[in-house]
N, C-alpha and C positions, 0 to 999 in steps of 0.2 A: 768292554773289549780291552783288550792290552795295548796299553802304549807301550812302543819298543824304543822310544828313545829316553824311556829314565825305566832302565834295568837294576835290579837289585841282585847283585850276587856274593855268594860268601862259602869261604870252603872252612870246615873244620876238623880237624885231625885226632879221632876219637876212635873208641873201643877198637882200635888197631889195624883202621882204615882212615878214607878219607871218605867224610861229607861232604857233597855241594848242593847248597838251596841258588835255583836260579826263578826268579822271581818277576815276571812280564807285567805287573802293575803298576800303577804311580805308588810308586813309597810313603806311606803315610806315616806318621808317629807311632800308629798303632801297632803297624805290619812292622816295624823297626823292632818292636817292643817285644814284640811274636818271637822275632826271629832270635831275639836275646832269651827270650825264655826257652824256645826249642834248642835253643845252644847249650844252657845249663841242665835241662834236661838230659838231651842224650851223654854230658857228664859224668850226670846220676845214673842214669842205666848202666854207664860202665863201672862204674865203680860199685853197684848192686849185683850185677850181671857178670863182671869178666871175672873166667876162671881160672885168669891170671895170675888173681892178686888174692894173696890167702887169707885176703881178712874182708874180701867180700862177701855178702849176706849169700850167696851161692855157692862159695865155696865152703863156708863155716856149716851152709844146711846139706850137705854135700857128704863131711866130713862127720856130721852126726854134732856139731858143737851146740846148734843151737834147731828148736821146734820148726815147725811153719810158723806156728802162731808168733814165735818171735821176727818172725821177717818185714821187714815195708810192704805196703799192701801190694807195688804193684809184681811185687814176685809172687804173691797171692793170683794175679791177673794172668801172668805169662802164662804159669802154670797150670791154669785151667785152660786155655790157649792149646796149651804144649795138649792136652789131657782132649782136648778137642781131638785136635789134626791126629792126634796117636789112633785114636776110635778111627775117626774116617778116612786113614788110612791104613785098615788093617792090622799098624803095628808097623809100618813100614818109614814111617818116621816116631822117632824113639828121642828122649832128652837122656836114655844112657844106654847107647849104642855099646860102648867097650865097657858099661860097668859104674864107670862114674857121672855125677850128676852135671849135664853139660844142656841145658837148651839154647844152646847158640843157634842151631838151625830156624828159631823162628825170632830170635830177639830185636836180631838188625834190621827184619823188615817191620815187626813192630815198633821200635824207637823212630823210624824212617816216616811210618805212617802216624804215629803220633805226633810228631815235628807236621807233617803237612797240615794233620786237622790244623794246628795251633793258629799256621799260618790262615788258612781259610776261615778261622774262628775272627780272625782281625782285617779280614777283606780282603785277603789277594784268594782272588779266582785262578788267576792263572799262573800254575807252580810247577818248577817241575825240583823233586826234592830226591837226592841218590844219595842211598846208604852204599856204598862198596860196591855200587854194582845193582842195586836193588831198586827200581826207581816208582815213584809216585808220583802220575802226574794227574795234572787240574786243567782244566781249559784250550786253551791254544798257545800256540807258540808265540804269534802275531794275527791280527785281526785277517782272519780266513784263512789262517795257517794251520796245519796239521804240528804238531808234534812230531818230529822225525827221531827215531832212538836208533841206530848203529850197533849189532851185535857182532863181537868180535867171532874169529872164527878160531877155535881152538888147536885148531891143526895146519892154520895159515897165517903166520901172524905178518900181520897190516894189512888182512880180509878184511872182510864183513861176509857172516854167512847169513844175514838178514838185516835189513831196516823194517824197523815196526812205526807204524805211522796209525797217529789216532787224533782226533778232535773230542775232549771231554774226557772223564775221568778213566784213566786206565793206572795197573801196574806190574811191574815185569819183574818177575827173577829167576837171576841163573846159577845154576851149579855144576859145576865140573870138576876137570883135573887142571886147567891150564894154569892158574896160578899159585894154588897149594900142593898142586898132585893128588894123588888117591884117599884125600882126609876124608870122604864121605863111607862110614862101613854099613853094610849089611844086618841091621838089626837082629835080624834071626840069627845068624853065625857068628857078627862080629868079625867077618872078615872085609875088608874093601872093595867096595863096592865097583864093577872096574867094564860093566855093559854097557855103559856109555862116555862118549868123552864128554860131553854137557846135554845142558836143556834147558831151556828156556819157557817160561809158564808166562801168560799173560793172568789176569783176573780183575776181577772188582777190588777187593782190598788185599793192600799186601802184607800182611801180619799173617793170614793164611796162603797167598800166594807163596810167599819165602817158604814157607814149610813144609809148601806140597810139591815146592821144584827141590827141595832136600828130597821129600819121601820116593818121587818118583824116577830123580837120579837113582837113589839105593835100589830101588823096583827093577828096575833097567827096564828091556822091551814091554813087558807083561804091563808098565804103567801107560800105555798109551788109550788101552780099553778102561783101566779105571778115571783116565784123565776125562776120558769121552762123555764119562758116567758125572760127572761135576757140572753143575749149569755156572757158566759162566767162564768157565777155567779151559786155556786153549794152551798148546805146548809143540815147539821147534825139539828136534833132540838131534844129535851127531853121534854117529857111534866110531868107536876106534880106527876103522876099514874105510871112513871118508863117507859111508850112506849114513843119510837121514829120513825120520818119518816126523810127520805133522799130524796133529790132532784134525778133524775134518770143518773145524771151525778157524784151524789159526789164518788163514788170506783173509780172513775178513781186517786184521788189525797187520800183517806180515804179509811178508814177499819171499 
């Protein structure tokens, strides 16, 4: 069970957000060790991954400079990932939406979920680990406690148009306009994507959950019956106008 009076937490300011691992176990050497390695990790993702910086292994495979085969393996990984989610969903999430090679849409919640295994690889059970927004959690909050997670409301800010509450592994992500605007486009046209203002996915792992609240923003309404069609995958959405629909599983984890 988690002891809550020796909390481990730690924020770090990577691929052009903020992490925070907040961590309900007794802190051992191990879990210290973890959380130093998941740090230098997600690093490396950004410095493999952002299409910021023109002399990363994505931008140079991007730009034709260099093969796959010259890449780090784990751009080998994402990509089959990206090559995944693009199949099962239609096409609806894409890594070159406008053209250019860009899989952001599934990176951060896979760097996210890789930081959590690391930590559970070293003993902490109970974690809860947010990429930007994207969160993975492990166990309880405190001993009989739920997990309470706070989803902002895009159209009201200092709402909540949901708390999602879970005991045992869940993960959540959201995509919208509230804090970029309309950066999500429409694979098929290439235009902005603009039928919802957010949505919110629950799922078992988030490497695929991040990608499928990318694909089923772009979707707009039409993704609520493919969301239905996923085991395990449940979704909150808001549309412009202030109405929302829910997949017919999300009250099991939402309100």
């Amino acid at each position: 069970m988690p002891d809550t009076t020796t909390r481990l937490h730690h924020l770090e300011h990577v691929m052009g957000t903020v992490f925070s691992f907040d961590i309900r176990d007794q802190p051992t050497p191990a879990i210290h060790r973890a959380l130093a390695h998941a740090v230098r990790a997600l690093h490396t993702v950004d410095a493999v991954f952002s299409t910021y910086r023109p002399d990363s292994a994505i931008s140079r495979l991007g730009r034709g400079e260099i093969r796959p085969a010259d890449c780090p393996p784990e751009v080998h990984e994402v990509l089959s990932l990206c090559a995944h989610a693009t199949h099962a969903s239609d096409g609806w999430f894409s890594i070159t939406p406008d053209g250019s090679l860009d899989p952001a849409g599934l990176v951060k919640g896979w760097a996210t979920e890789t930081a959590s295994q690391l930590l559970h690889e070293a003993g902490a059970r109970n974690t809860c680990v947010n990429g930007g927004g994207d969160l993975q959690l492990r166990g309880q909050a405190a001993p009989g406690a739920p997990w309470r997670i706070g989803i902002a409301h895009p159209l009201r800010p200092g709402e909540l148009a949901t708390v999602i509450t879970t005991e045992g592994d869940l993960t959540i992500a959201t995509s919208g306009t509230a804090e970029r605007g309309a950066h999500i486009l429409n694979p098929h046209h290439g235009t902005p994507a603009t039928a919802l203002t957010s949505i919110t996915v629950t799922g078992p792992r988030l490497t695929m959950t991040d990608a499928y609240a990318t694909a089923a923003f772009a979707r707009g309404d039409s993704s609520r019956d493919w969301l239905e069609s996923l085991q395990g995958y449940e979704a909150l959405a808001l549309k412009p106008d202030g109405q929302t629909w829910r997949t017919s599983g999300f009250t099991v984890h939402g309100r």
